[in-house]
C-alpha positions as CSV (number, residue, x, y, z in Angstrom):
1,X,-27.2,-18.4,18.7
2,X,-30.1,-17.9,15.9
3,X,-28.1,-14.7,15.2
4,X,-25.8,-16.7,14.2
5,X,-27.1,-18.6,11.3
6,X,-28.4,-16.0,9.0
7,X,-28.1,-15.4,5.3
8,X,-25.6,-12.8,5.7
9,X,-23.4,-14.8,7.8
10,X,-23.1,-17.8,6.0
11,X,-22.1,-15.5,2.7
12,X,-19.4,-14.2,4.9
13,X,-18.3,-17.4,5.7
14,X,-18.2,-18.8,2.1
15,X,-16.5,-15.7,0.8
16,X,-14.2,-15.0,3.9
17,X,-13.0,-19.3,3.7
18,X,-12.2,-18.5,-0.2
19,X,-10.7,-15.5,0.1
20,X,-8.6,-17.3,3.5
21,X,-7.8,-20.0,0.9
22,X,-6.3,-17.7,-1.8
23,X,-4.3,-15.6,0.2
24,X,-2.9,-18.6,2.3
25,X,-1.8,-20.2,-1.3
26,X,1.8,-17.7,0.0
27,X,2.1,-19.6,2.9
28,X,1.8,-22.8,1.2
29,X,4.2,-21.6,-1.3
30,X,6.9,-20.6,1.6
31,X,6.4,-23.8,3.5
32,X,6.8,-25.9,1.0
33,X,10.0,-24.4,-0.6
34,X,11.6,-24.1,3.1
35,X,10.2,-27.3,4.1
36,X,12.3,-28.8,1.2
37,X,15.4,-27.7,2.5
38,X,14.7,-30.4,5.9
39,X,15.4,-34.2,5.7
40,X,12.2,-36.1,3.7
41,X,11.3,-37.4,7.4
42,X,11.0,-34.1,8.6
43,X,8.5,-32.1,5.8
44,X,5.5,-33.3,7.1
45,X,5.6,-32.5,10.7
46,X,7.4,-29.1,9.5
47,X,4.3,-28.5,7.4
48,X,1.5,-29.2,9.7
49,X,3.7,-27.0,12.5
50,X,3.5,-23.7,9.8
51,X,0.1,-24.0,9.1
52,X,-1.0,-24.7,12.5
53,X,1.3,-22.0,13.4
54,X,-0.7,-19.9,10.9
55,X,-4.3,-20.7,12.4
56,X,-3.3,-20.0,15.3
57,X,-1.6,-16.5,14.9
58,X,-4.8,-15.3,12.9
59,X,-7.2,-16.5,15.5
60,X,-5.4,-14.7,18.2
61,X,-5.1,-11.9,15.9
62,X,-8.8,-12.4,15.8
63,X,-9.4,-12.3,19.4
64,X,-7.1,-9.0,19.4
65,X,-9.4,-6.9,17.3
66,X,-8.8,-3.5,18.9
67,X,-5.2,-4.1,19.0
68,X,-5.3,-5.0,15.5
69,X,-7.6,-2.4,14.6
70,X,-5.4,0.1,16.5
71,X,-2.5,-0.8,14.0
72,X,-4.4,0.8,11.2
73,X,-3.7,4.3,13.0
74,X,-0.8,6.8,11.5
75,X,2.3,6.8,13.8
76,X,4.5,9.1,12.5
77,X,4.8,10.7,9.3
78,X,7.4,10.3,6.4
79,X,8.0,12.6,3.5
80,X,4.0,13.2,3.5
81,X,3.2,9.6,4.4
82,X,1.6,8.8,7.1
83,X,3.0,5.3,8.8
84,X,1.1,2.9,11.2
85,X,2.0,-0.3,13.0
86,X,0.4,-2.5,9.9
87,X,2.9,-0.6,7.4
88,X,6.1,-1.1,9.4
89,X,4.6,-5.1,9.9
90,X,4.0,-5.6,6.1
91,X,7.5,-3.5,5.0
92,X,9.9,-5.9,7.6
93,X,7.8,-8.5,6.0
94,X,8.4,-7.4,2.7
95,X,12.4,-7.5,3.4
96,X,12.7,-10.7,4.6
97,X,10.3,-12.4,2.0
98,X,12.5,-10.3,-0.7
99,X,15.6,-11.3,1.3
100,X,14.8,-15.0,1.9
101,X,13.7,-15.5,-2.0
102,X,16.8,-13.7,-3.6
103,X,19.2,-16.2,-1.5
104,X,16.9,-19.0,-2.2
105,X,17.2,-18.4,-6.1
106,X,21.0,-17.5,-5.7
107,X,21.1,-21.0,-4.0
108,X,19.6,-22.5,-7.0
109,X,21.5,-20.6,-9.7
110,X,25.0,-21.3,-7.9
111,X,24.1,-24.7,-6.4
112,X,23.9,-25.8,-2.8
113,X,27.2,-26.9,-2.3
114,X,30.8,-25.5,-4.1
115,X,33.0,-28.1,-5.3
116,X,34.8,-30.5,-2.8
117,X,32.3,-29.6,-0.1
118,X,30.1,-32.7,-0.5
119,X,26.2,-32.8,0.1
120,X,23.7,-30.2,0.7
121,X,23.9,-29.5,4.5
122,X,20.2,-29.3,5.6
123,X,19.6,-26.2,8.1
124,X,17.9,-26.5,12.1
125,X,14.3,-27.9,11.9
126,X,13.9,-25.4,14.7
127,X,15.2,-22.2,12.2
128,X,13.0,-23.4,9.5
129,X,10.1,-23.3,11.7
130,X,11.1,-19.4,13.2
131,X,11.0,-18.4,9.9
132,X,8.1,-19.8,9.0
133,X,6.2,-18.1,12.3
134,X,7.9,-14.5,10.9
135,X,6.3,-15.1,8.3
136,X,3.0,-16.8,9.0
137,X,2.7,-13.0,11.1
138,X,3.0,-10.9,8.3
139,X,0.3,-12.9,6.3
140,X,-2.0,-13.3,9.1
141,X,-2.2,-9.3,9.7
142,X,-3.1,-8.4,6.4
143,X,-5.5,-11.6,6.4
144,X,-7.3,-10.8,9.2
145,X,-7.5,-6.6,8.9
146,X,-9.5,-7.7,5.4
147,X,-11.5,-10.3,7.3
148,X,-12.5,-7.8,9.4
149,X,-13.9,-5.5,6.9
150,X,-15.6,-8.4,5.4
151,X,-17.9,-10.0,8.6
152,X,-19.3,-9.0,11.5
153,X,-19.3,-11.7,13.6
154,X,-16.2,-13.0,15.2
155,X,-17.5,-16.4,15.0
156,X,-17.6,-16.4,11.5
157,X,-14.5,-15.1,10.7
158,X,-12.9,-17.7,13.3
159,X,-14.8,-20.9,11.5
160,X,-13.5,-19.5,7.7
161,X,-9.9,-19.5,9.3
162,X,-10.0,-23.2,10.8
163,X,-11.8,-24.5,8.0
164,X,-9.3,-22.8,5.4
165,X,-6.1,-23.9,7.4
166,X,-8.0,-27.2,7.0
167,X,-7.9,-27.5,3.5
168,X,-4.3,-26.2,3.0
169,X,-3.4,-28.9,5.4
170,X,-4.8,-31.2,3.0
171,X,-2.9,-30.0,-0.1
172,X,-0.1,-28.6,1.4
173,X,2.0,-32.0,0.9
174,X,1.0,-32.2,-2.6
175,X,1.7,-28.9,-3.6
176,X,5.1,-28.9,-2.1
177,X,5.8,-33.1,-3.7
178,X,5.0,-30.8,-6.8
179,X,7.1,-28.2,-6.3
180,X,10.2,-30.4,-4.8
181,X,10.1,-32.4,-7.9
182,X,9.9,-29.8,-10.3
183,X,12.7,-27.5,-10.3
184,X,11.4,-24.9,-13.4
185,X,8.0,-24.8,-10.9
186,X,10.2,-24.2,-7.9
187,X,12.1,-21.3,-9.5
188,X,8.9,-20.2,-10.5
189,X,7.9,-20.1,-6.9
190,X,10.7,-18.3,-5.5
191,X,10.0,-15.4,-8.0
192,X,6.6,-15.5,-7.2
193,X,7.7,-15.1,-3.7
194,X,10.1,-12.1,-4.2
195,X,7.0,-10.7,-6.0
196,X,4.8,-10.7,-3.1
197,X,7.8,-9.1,-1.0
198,X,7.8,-6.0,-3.3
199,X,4.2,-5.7,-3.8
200,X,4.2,-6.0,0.5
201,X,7.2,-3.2,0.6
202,X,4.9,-1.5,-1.5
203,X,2.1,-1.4,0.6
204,X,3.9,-1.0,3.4
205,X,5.0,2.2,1.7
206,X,1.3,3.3,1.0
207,X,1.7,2.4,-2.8
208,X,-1.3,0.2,-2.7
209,X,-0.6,-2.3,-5.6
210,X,-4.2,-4.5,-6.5
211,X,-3.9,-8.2,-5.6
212,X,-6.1,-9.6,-8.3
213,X,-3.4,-8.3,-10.7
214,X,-1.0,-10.0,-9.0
215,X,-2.4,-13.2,-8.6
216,X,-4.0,-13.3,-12.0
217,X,-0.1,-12.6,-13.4
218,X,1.3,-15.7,-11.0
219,X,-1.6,-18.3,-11.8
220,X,-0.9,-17.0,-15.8
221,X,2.8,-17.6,-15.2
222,X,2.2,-20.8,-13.7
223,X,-0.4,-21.9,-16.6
224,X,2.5,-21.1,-19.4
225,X,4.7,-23.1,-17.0
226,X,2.1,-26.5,-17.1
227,X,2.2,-26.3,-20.5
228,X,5.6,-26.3,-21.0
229,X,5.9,-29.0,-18.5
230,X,3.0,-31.2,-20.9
231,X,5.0,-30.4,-23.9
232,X,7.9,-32.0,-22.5
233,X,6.9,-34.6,-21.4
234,X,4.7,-35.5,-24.5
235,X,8.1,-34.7,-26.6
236,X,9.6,-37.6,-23.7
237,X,7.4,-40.0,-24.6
238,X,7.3,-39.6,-28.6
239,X,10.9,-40.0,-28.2
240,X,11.5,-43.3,-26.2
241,X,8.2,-44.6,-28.5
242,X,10.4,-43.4,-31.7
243,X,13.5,-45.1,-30.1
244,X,11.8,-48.8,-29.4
């Protein structure tokens, strides 16, 4: 147990928790935009079910370290490329994230529901949730092959993922109020999505595109898009103060 508690160890845990943090921001992302397709009553419970979904898949991914470890190694080989059981994972993934996102924004652009049809219908809590696991897998893999690389003890790495899933739980009905409520931030979203599906397609193809890029592009994106927000609503308010 004093093994346990070292220097070393607790770094690990601090960087693995942050890093847990960062790349679960996609899986709060997801929820929260297929969440929002579900009756109000229904978001919450949805939430806590994808993210506890997602705890659970990485700490039995965890637990599975050889097998996990043993999708690293080459298959088969295509055109020069050599493809393992993580690559096929991550490309699937990367369809049905680039998939799901495209008929999400198509949803958006055209509307939910054509003339004379009425209301938005709102789809099976039960189908949200399956594609929420689907997707909580392909997330988890590539979470939990970098974890690995990262600490040493199993321990550690299973404490960073509960406490992680722990703090998205907190934040993951405010991020998606946010994003329900803000349809420019919701588009915003979806594209961000369909950008993770490529850069996963990618990978998956062994075109290894860095996340920091990425991410640093999306939270840039998303700073342009609060300020644009601030702006309108300072414009808002100048404009009923001009009217009274």
């Amino acid at each position: 147990m004093s093994d346990l508690f070292t220097a070393e160890n607790a770094l690990a845990f601090v960087t693995l928790t942050a890093m847990e943090i960062v790349l679960g921001i996609d899986n709060i992302v997801f929820i929260s935009i297929l969440t929002g397709k579900l009756p109000a009553e229904q978001r919450p419970r949805a939430r806590r079910l994808g993210l506890g979904g997602a705890m659970i898949t990485r700490i039995l991914l965890l637990l599975s370290l050889t097998w996990v470890m043993g999708l690293t190694a080459e298959l088969f080989g295509v055109m020069g490329h050599g493809v393992s059981g993580r690559d096929l994972v991550l490309l699937v993934g990367g369809l049905f994230l680039i998939g799901k996102a495209t008929f999400e924004i198509h949803e958006r652009i055209e509307g939910h529901a054509k003339p004379g049809e009425g209301g938005p219908k709102h789809p099976k809590f039960n189908t949200i949730i399956f594609q929420i696991m689907v997707l909580d897998i392909v997330f988890s893999l590539d979470s939990v092959i970098t974890a690995v690389g990262m600490a040493r003890s199993l321990m550690v790495m299973v404490a960073a993922v509960v406490v992680a899933v722990g703090v998205m739980l907190v934040f993951a009905g405010k991020v998606s109020d946010f994003v329900e409520h803000n349809p420019t931030i919701k588009m915003l979203a979806l594209s961000f999505l369909l950008l993770i599906g490529v850069m996963l397609v990618a990978d998956g193809c062994g075109q290894h595109i860095p996340k920091g890029y990425v991410y640093f592009a999306m939270a840039f994106s998303l700073l342009v898009e609060m300020l644009n927000l601030r702006a309108h609503k300072v414009a808002q308010k100048k404009g009923m103060t001009g009217h009274g």
